[in-house]
VOKOLFI-327507 format. One record per residue: residue number from 0; residue in one letter; x, y, z of N, C-alpha, C in turn. Coordinates in Angstrom, 1 decimal, decimal comma. Layout:
<recs>
REC  seq  type     n.x     n.y     n.z    ca.x    ca.y    ca.z     c.x     c.y     c.z
REC  NUM     A       X       Y       Z       X       Y       Z       X       Y       Z
...
</recs>
This chain:
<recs>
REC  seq  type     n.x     n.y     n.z    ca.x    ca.y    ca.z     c.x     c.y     c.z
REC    0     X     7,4   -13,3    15,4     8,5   -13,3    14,4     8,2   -12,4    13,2
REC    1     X     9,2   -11,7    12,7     8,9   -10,9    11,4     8,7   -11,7    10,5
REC    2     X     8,4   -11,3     9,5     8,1   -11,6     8,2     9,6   -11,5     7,3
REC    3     X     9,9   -12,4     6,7    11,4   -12,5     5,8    10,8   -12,5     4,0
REC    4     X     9,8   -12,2     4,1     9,5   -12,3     2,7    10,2   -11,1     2,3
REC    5     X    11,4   -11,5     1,1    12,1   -10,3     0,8    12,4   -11,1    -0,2
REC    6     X    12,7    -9,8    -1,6    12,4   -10,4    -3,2    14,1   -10,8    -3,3
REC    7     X    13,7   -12,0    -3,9    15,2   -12,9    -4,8    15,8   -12,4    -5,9
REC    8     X    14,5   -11,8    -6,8    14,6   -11,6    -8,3    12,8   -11,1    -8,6
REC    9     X    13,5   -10,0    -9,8    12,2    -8,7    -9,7    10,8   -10,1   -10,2
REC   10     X    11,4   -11,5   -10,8    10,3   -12,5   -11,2     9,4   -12,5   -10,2
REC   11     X    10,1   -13,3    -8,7     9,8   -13,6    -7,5     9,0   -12,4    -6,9
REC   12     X     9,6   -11,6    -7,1     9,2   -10,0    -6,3     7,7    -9,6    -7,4
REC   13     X     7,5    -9,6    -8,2     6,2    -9,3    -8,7     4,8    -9,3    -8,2
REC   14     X     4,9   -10,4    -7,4     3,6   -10,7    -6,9     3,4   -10,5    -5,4
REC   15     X     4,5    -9,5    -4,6     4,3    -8,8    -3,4     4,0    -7,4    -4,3
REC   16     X     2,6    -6,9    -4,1     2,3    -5,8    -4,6     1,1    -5,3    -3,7
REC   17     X     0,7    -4,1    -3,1    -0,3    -4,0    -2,7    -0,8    -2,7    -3,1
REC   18     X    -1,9    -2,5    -3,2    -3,3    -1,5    -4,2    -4,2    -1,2    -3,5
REC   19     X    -3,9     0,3    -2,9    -5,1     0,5    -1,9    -6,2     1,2    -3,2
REC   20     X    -7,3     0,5    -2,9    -8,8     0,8    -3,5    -9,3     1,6    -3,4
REC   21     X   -10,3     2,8    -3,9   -11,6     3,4    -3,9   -11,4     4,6    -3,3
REC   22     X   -10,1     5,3    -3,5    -8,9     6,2    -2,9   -10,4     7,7    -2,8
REC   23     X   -10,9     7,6    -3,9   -12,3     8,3    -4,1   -13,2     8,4    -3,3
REC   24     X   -13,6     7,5    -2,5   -14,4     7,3    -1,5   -14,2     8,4     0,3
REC   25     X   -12,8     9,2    -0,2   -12,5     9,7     0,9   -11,7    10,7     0,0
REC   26     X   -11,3    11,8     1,0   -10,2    12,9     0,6    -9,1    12,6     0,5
REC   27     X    -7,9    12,8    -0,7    -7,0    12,6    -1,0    -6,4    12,0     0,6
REC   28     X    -6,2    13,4     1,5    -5,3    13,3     2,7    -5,5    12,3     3,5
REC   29     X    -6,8    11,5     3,8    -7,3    10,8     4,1    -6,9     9,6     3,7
REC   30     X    -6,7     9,4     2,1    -6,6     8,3     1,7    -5,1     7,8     1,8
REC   31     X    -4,2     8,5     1,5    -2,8     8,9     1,8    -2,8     8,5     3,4
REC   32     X    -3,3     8,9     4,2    -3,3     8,9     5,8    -3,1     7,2     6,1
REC   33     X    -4,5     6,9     5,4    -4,8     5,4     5,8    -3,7     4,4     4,9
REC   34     X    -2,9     5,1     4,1    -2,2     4,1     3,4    -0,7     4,0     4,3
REC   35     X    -0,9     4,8     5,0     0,9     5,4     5,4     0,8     4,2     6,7
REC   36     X    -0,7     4,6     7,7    -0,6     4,0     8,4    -0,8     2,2     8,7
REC   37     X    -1,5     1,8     7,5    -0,9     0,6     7,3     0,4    -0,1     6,6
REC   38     X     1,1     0,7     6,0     1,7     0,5     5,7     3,2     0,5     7,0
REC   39     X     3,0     1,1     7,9     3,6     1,7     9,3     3,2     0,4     9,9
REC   40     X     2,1    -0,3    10,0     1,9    -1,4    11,0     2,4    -3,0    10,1
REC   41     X     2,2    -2,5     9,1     3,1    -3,7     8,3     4,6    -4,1     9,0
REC   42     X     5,4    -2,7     8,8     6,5    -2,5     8,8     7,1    -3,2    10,6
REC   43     X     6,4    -3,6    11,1     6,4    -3,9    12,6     6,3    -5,2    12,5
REC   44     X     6,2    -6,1    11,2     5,9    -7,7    11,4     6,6    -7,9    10,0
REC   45     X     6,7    -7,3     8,8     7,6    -7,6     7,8     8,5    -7,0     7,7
REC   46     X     9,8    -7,6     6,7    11,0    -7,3     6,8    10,7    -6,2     5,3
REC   47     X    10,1    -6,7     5,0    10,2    -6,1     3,3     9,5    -5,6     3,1
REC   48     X     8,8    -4,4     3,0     7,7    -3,6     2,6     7,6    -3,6     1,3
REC   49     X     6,8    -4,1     0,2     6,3    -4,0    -0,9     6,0    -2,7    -1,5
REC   50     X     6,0    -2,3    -2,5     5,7    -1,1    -3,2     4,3    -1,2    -3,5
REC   51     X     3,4    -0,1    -3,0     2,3     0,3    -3,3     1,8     1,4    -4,0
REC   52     X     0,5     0,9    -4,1    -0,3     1,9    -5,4    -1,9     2,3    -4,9
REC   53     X    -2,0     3,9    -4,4    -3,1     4,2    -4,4    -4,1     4,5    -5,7
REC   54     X    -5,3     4,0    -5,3    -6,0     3,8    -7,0    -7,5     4,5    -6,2
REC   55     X    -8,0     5,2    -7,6    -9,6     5,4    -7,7   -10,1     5,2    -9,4
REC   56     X   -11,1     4,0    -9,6   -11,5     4,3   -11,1   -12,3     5,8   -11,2
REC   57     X   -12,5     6,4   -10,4   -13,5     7,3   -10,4   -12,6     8,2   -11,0
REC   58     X   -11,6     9,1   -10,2   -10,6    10,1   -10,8    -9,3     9,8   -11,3
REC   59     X    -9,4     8,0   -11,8    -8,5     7,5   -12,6    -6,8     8,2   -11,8
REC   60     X    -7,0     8,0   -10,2    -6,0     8,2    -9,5    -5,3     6,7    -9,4
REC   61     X    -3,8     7,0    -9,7    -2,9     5,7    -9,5    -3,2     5,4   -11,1
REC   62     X    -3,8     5,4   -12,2    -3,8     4,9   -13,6    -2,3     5,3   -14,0
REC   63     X    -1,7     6,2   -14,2    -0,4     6,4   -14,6     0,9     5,6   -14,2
REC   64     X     0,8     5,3   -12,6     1,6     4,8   -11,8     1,5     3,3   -12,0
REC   65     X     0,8     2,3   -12,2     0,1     1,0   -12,1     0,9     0,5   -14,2
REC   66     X     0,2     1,7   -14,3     0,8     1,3   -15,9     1,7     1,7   -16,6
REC   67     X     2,6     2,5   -16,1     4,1     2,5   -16,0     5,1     1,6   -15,1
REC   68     X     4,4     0,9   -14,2     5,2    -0,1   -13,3     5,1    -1,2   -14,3
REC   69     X     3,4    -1,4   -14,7     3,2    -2,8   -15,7     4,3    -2,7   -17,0
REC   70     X     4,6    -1,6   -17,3     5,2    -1,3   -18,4     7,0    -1,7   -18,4
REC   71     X     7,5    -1,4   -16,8     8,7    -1,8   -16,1     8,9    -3,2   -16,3
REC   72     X     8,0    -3,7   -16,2     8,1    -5,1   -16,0     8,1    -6,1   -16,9
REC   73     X     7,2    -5,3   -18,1     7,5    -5,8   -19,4     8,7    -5,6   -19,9
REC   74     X     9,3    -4,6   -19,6    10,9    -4,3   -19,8    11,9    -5,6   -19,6
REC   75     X    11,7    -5,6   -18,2    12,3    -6,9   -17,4    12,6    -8,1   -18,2
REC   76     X    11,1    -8,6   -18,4    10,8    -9,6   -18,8    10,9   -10,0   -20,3
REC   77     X    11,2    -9,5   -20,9    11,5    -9,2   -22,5    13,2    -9,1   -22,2
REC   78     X    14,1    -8,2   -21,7    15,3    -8,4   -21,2    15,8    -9,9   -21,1
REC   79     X    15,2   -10,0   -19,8    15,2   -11,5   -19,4    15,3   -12,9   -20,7
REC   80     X    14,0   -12,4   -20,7    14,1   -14,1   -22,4    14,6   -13,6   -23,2
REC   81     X    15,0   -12,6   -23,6    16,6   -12,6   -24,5    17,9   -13,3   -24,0
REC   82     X    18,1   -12,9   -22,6    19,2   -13,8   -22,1    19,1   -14,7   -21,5
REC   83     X    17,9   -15,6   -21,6    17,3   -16,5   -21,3    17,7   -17,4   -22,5
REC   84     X    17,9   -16,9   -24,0    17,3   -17,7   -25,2    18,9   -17,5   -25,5
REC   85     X    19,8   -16,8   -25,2    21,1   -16,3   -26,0    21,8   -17,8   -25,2
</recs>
């Protein structure tokens, strides 16, 4: 059976996130290669593919991307408890 995990609300949906690691430890192409392809074997048992983020602390790869999504969300959520409180 697939997987039905699929987001209600961007709240709910926050914490399907996945962060491939140590993107450094290999060649860009490589790292990219191994992300596509699990992300490809995912796609075979879930309905919902999550938004992902390649990262290296090393060449600070994925830093821009991670902290403009965190930054999205702060959006949201600030939105939100305003019309939460109105």
């Amino acid at each position: 059976p697939r997987s039905t995990l699929s987001p209600s609300s961007a709240a709910s949906d926050v914490y399907k996130r996945q962060v491939f690691t140590k993107a450094d430890k290999s060649t860009q192409r490589d790292a990219a290669r191994n992300a596509k392809m699990f992300i490809e074997a995912m796609k075979k048992e879930w309905e919902f593919i999550p938004r992902s983020f390649t990262t290296s602390s090393v060449k600070f790869l994925g830093k821009k991307d991670i902290l403009g999504y965190l930054e999205e969300l702060n959006v949201e959520f600030a939105e939100a408890t305003k019309e939460g409180d109105s």
